[in-house]
N, C-alpha and C positions, 0 to 999 in steps of 0.2 A: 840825665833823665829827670822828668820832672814828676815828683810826687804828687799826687792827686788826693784831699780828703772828702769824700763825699758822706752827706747825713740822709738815714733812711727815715722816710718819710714819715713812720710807726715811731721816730724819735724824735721828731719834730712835734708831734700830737701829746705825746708822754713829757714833751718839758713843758708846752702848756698847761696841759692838766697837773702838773706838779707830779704826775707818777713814779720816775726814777729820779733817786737821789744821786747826784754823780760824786758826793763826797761818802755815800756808806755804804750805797747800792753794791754788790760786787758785780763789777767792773774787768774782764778778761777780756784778753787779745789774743787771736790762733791766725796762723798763717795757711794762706791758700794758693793752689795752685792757678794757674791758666784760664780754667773752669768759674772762680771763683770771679767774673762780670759781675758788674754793678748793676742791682736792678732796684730803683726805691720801691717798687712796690713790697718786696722782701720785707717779712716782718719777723718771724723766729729764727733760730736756730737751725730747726730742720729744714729751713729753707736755702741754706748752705751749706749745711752740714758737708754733704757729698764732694765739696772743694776741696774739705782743706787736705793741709800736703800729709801724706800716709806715716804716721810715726812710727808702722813697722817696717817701712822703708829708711830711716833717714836717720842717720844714729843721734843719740841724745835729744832729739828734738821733744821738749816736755808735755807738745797738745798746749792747751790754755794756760796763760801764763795773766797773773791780775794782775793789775791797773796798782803803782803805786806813789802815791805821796799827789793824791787827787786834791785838787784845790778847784770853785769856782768865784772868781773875783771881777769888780768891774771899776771900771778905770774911764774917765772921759765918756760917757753915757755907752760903754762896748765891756759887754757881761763875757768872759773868757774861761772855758774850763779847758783845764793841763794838769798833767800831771809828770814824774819822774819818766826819764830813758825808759823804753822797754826791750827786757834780756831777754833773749829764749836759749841763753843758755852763751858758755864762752869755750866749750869744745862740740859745735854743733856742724854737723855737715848736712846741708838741706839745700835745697832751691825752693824759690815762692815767688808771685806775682805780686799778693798784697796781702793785706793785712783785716782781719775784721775784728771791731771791739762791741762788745754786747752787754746786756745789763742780764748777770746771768741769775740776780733775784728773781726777776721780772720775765724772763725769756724774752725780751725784746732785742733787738737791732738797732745798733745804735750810729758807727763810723764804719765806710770802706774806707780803705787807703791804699788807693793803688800805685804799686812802685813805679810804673811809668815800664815798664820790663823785669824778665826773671831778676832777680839776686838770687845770688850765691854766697854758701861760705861751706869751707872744705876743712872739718874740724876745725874753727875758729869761730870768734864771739858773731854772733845774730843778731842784732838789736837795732831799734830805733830810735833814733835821736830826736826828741816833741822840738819841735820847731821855736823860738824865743815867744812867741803870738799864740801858744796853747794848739790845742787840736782843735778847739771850733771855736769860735769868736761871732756873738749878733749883736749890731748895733742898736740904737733907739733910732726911731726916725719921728718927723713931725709931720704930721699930715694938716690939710685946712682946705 
């Protein structure tokens, strides 16, 4: 299955304007159901809210889980923000589609990441593995 990271458009606008800091901003990830379609227009919270997976359903699952060991650096003119694995937990029994991270100073919308299909874990560790190239990566270009 292939993982998909897409950026809402509200955080596209918010990293020109300099608005969210993705090194102190807090920065959380909650997991969503089926429901939980990618739409850029989406800009808060409440606009997904209604996804995510029901944590009086799904035992140990903690709801928001922060962003940790956030670094943004750039290398060969490609500015890269990543940060540590994300846990929701290592006795958790849940299913989910994907994934949302938010800038929850801000109430903005930040990354979908959709698993490509359900995941499961049946009382076992939850987590996502940030990929070696960070969670979102934009180049410089040269225009003339």
């Amino acid at each position: 299955m292939a993982v998909t990271t897409n950026v809402y458009n509200v955080a596209l606008i918010n990293l020109f304007r300099g608005a969210t800091s993705y090194t102190t901003d807090s920065l959380v990830a909650t997991l969503h159901d089926s429901g939980g379609v990618f739409n850029e227009a989406h800009q808060r919270w409440e606009d997904v809210s209604g996804s995510e997976v029901d944590v009086t359903v799904y035992a140990n699952y903690p709801g928001e889980t922060a962003l940790a060991s956030r670094t943004v650096s750039t290398s060969s003119n490609v500015t890269m923000f990543d940060s540590a694995t994300i846990s929701f937990g290592t006795s958790v029994t849940i299913a989910a589609d994907s994934m949302i991270i938010r800038d929850q100073t801000n109430d903005v919308l930040l990354f979908h990441v959709d698993f490509g299909g359900t995941q499961t874990s049946s009382s076992g560790n939850f987590q996502l593995t940030i990929h070696a190239e960070g969670i979102f990566r934009i180049g410089k270009n040269t225009f003339s």
